[in-house]
N, C-alpha and C positions, 0 to 999 in steps of 0.2 A: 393644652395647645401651645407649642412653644410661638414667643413674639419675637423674639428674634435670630436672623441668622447667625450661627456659630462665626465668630470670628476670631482667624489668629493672629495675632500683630505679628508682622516681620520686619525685623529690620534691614534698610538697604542698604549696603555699604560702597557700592561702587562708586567709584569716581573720588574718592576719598584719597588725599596725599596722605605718604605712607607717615604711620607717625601719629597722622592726626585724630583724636579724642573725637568718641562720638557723645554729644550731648546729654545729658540724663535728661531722662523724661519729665516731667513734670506737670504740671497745670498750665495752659496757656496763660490764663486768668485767674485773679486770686476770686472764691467765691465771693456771692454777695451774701450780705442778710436783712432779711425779710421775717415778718411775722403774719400769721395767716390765725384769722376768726376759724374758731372750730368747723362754725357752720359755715364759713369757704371751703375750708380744707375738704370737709366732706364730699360737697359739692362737685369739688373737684374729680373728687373719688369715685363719685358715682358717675362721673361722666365719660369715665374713662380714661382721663389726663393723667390720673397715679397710676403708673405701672411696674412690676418688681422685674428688677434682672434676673437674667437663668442662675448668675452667681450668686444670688440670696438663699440661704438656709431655709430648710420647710419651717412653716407655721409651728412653732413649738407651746404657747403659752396655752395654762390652764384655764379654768374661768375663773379661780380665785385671783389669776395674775389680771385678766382681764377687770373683774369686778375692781381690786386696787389702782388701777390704773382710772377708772373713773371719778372714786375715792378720792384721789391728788385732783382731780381735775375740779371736783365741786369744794376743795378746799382750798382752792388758788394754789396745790404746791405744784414747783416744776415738774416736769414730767421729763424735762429733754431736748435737746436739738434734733429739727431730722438735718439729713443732706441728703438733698433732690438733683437730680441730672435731669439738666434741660437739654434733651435733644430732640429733632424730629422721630418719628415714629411713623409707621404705616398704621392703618386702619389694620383691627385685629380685634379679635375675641377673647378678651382680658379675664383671666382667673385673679379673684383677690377674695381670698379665704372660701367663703361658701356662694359668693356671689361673680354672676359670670355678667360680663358689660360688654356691650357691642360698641367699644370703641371707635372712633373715627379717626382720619390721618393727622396731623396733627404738629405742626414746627414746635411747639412749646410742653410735648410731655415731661410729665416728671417721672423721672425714674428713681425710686426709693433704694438710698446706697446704705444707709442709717436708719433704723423708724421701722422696718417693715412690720414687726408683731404690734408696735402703737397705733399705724396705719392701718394695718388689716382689722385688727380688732375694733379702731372707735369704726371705721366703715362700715362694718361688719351689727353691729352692736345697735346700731342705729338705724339702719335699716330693718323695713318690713320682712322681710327673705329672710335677711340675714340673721335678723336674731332670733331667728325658730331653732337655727341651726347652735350645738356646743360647739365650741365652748361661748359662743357670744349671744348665747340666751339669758343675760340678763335683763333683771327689772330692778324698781325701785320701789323699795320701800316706806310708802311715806309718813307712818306711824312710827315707825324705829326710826326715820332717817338714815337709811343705808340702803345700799346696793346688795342685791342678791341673786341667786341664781334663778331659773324658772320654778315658783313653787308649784307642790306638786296640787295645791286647792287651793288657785287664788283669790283672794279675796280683794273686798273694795278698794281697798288704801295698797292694793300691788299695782301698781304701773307699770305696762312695757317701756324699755328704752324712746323705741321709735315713736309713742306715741307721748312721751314726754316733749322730745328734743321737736314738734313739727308742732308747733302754735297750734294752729288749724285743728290738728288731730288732737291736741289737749281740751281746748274746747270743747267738742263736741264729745269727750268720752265722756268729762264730767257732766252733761246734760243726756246720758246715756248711763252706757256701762260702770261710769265710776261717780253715779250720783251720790251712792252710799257713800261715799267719800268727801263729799263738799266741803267736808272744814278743812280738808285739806291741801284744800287751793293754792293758798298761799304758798306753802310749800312747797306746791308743786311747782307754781310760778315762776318763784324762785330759783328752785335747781336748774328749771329750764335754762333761765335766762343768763346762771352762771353757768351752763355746758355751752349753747351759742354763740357764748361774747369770747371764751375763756381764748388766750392766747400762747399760740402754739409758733417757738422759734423754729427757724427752717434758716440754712446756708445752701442756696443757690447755685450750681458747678456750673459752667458752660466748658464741655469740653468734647471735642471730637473721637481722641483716642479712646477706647474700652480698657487695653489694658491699664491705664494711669488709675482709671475708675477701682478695679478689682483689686489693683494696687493700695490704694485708699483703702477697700472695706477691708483689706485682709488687716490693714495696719490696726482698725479701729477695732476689731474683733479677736485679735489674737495677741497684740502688742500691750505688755504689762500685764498684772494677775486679775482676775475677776476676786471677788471679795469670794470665801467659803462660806457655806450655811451658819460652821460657829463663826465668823466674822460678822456675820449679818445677823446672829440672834445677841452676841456681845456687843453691838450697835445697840439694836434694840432696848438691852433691860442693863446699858453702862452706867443708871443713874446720875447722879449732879458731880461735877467734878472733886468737888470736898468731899472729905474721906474716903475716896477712889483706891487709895492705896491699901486701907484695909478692908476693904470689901471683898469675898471671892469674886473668882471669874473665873470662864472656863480652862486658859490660858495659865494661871495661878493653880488651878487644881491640877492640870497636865505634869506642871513641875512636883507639887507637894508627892502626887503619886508615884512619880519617878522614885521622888528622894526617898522614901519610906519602903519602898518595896522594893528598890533594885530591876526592876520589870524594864524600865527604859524606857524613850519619852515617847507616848501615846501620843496621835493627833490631836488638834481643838476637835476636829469634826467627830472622831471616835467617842472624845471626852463628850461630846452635846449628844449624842445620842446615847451612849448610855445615862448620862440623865436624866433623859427625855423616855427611853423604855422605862427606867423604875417610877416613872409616874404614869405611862401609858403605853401599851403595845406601838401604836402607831408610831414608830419617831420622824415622819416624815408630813405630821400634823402642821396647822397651821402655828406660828412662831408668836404672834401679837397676842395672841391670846392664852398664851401658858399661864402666866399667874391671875388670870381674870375667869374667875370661875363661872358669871353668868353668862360668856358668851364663848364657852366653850361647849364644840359639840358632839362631843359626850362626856358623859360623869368622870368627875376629877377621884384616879382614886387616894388621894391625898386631898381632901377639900380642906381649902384656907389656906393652906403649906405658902409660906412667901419664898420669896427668891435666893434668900440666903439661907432656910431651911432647904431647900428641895440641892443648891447646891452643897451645902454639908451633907445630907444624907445620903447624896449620887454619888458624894466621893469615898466614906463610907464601904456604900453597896460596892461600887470600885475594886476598892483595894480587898473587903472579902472574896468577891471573885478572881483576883488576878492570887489571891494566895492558893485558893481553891486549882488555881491552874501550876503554880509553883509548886507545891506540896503532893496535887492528885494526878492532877496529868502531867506531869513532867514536860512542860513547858516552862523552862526557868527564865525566858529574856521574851519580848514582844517579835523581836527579829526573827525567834525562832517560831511564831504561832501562822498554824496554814492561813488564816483569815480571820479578818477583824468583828466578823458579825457572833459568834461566840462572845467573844466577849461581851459583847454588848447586851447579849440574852442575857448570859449568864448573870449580867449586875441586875438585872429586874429582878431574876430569881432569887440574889440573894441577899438581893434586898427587902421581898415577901419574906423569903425565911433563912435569917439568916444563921440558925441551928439546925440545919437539915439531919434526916437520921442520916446514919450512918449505910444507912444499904441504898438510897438517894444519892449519896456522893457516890455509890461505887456505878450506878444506871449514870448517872450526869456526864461519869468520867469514859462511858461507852459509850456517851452520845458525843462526844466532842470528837472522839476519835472515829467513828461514822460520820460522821460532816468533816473530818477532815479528808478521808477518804474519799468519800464518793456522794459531797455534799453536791457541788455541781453539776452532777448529773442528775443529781431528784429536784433539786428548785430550778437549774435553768436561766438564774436570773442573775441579777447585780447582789453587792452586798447588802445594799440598802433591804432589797423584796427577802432575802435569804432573812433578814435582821427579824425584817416583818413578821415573815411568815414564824418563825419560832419564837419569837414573842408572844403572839399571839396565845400561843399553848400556855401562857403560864397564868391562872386566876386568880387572885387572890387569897389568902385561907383554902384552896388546896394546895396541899405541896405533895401528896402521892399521885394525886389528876394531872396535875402539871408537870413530875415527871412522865406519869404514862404518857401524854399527848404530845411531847417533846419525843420523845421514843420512836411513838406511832407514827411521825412525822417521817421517820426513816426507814419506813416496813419496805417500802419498795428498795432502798438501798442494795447494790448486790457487789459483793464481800469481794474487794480483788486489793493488791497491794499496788504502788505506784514502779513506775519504769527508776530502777535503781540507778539504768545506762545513761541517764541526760541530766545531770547535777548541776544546778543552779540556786547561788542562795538565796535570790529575789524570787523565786515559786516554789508552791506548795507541797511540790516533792521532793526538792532541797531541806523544806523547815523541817518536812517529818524526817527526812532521814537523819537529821541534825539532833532530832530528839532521841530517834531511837541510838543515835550515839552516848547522845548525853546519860541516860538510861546505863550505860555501861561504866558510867563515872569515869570518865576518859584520864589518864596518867601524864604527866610528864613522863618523856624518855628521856628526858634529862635527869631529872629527880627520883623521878619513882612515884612523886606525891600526887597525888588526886587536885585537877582543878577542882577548881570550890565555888559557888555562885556567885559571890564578891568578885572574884577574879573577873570570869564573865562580864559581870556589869561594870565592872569601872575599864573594862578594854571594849565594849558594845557603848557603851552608855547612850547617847539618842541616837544611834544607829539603826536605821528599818531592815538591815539586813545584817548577817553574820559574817559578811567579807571578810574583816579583818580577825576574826576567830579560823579562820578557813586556808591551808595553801593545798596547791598541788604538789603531788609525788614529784610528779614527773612535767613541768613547766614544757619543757620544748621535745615535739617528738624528731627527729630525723625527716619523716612526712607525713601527714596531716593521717591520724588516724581515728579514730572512733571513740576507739577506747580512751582516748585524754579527755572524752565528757564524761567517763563512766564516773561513779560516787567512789570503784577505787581507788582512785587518782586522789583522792581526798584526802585529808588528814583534819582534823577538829583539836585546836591547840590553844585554848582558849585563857591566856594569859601575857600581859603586858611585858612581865618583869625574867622573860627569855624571849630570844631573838627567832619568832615564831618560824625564818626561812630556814634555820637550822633544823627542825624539827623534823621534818619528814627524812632526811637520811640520817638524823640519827635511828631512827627506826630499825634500821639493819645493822647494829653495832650494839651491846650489850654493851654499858659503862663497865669498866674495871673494880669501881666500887659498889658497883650492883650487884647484889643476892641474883640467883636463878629463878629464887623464889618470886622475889618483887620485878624481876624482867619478863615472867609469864604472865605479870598482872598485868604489868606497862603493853604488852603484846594482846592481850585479849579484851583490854579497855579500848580499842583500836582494830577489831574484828584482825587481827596478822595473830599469825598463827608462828612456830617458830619454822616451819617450812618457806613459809613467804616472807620471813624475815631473813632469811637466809637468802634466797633468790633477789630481795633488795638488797644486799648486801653486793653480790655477783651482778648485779645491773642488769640485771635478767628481767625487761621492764614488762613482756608479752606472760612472761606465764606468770611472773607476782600479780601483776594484774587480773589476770583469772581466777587462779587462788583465790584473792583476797575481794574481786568481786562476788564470788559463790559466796563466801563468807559474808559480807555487807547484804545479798538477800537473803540468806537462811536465817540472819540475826531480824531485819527487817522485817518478817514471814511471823517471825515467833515474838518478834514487839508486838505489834500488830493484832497480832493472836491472843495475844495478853490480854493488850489496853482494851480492844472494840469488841472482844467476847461476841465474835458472830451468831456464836450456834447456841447463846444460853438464852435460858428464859428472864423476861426481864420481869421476873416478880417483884410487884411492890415489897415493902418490910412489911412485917408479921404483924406489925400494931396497925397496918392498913385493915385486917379481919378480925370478925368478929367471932373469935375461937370460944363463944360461951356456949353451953351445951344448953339445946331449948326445954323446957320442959315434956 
């Protein structure tokens, strides 16, 4: 039910001598600050006085996020500022997460500009109603000492939230339902009386305009970077500042992988998740409990592994898989790979096995090139669920099951080539056709000589895309035509040490000290043919361009057809059967 009416601020300028500057907007009043007792705040909340603006993001947090927000709360750590807007309000039928409030009119609501997932969840959490409902059906556990979500058999020593945090109702559960529990009183007592008391900062707005308000949350929500997952697990497990410097980190292994394989620099995030899969399919598992094996929940398949083993061996698994993609799939730079979740299977797999047979790499190198295809269209999802789910397929101690179920993960896949016409090196039909160039060992038209992978990475080096390896034929059409996106307008000149803008029209000029022989190399490393090299020559831009786009997909059709083997069978190797004759 919306609470309030749409409003649009206008500005009114009339009457204004010419010349003269309209005031910036601002805060009437600078806010105040106040601290509110949990159990005010609540109170507050159930009465209706907390209310969220239309311009608040939906409720996003898990119940792990929820449960840790409790966590800080029974350990005395901060939690946070809110910032409340005090204005009037009409009487209204307040939504705040699963619970609906029959509000009343009111000069003094608060309206949550900051706080709304802290607000809606401790509200939420605490309440009868509200904590039946996920994610704020937590309880607490008062044998572990910890928060948990609703177990699914619980037992004496589980307490609901609400019947913690209400004196009243603690009382009588333990002369009741949580008799079984009585030595646990104390404890319980306890947590109570630190959630009731605990103190929650709040800055006070008093302001009439909306737009100043919305102006604020935008600044508080979008202004500066949010920390990344690796930012927040190299938080986590940074150790004591001495000998910091020689310790891995994720950040440390980014660069070392760089430098060793010429691949190029891999994100921290990329880097934590791959090795976060070679210990577990899941990499989007809880972060606190990675190296604490008894409160992990499921089996570690590394138990004991510490923090500087699991990081050597991630980076390891790493660099086998990025060679595996350098050497098999002719993905020689990171710039050039369709999507990042590949990689990240691939370092669990081979870091299970990292002697795979030899007819294993040749299925792996089919599956890569099927997800690069037409991965999108079978998972559906982000990189992360994509990462997941083919993770998942890989088991430990098998390595023929876990290619079949990698495989099998792509049965629905159906076999088509990407639009050659829309060339872009920041998407995925840019990076393959980038490959299937590279694939042809692409020539200097200058030289004659073959760039080399070295070349590549020291002109890419932490580059996410191949820009600077890439120009157009033909930069400026006369008028906007079509064809200046096709793939070929392209040219792939992937070296420093010539002046890559020359490149494309030497294409239509054979050097004088060039062989025929080595200028039909330079021409086919380059899908030009010597008829399209000729018509670039003649600036003949409409039909080179057709030419040598036929040419870029018949080449692309037949990569394609190589690497992803649509129509074979994907038989495990021979040492998968058991060719013994029975008796």
């Amino acid at each position: 039910m919306t609470l309030l009416k749409a409003h649009q601020p206008t500005l009114h300028t009339q009457g204004l001598a010419p010349g003269k500057e309209i005031r910036m907007a601002g805060l009437d009043t600078q806010p105040s600050a106040t601290t509110y007792d949990l159990e005010d705040l609540i109170s507050e909340a159930w009465s209706g006085r907390i209310r969220v603006p239309h311009f608040q993001r939906d409720f996003r947090w898990t119940s792990q996020d929820v449960i840790r927000l409790f966590d800080s709360i029974v350990r005395g750590y901060p939690i946070g500022s809110l910032l409340l807007w005090v204005r009037h309000s009409p009487a209204a039928m307040v939504q705040l997460g699963a619970l609906r409030i029959e509000a009343p009119e009111t000069d003094q609501a608060l309206w949550v500009v900051d706080g709304q997932q802290r607000v809606t969840s401790l509200a939420n959490s605490l309440h009868l109603e509200g904590n039946r409902k996920e994610p704020f059906n937590v309880y607490y556990d008062l044998a572990k000492k910890e928060f948990i979500p609703t177990p699914k058999l619980p037992e004496p020593h589980h307490i609901p939230l609400p019947i913690l945090f209400d004196l009243e109702e603690l009382l009588g559960w333990f002369a009741g339902e949580g008799k079984g529990a009585a030595d646990y009183f104390n404890e319980a007592r306890s947590v109570a009386k630190r959630l009731r008391q605990y103190k929650v900062p709040a800055y006070l707005v008093k302001q009439d305009d909306e737009e100043v308000l919305t102006d604020i949350f935008d600044r508080m929500n979008n202004f500066g970077k949010r920390l990344s997952r690796a930012e927040i697990f190299s938080a986590l497990f940074a150790g004591p500042e001495k000998g910091s410097a020689d310790r891995l980190s994720i950040s440390k292994i980014a660069d070392r992988v760089a430098a060793s394989t010429g691949f190029g620099s891999i994100d921290n995030d990329t880097v934590l998740h791959a090795i976060l899969a070679r210990r577990g399919p899941d990499i989007t598992r809880e972060p606190r409990t990675e190296f604490d094996d008894s409160r992990r929940r499921t089996n570690p398949e590394f138990p004991g592994e510490d923090q500087e083993t699991a990081y050597t061996e991630g980076e390891r698994a790493l660099v086998r898989a990025i060679t595996f993609f350098q050497e098999e799939v002719v993905v020689p730079h990171i710039s050039l790979l369709a999507y990042r979740a590949p990689l990240v299977v691939f370092t669990r797999f081979f870091a299970h096995f990292p002697d795979p047979d030899i007819r294993n790499i040749q299925l792996l190198r089919r599956l890569y090139w099927r997800v690069a295809v037409a991965g999108p269209a079978v998972f559906k999802g982000s990189f992360t669920q994509m990462a997941r789910t083919l993770a998942a397929k890989i088991y430990p101690g098998d390595e023929n099951g876990s290619v079949r179920r990698l495989l099998e993960s792509m049965e629905t896949a159906q076999e088509s080539v990407p639009n050659a016409r829309r060339f872009r090196t920041n998407e995925a039909t840019g990076k393959i056709i980038l490959c299937s160039w590279w694939a042809l060992r692409p020539r200097s038209p200058l030289t004659g000589k073959r760039y080399e992978v070295q070349e590549l990475s020291d002109l890419l080096a932490d580059q996410a895309t191949a820009a600077f390896a890439v120009r157009q034929i033909f930069p400026r059409f006369s008028t906007a035509k079509k064809e200046q996106l096709w793939a070929a307008n392209r040219v792939f000149a992937p070296s420093s040490d010539e002046p890559i803008n020359e490149v494309p029209s030497r294409l239509g000029t054979r050097p004088l000290d060039m062989s025929e022989e080595t200028w039909d190399a330079v021409l086919a490393s380059h899908c030009i043919s010597r008829e399209a090299s000729q018509l670039l020559a003649e600036d003949d831009r409409e039909n080179f361009l057709l030419v040598r786009q036929d040419a870029v997909e018949k080449h692309l059709l037949r990569f394609l057809t190589r690497m992803a083997e649509w129509d074979y069978e994907d038989t495990p190797p021979l040492s998968s059967f058991d060719l013994d004759d029975e008796e």
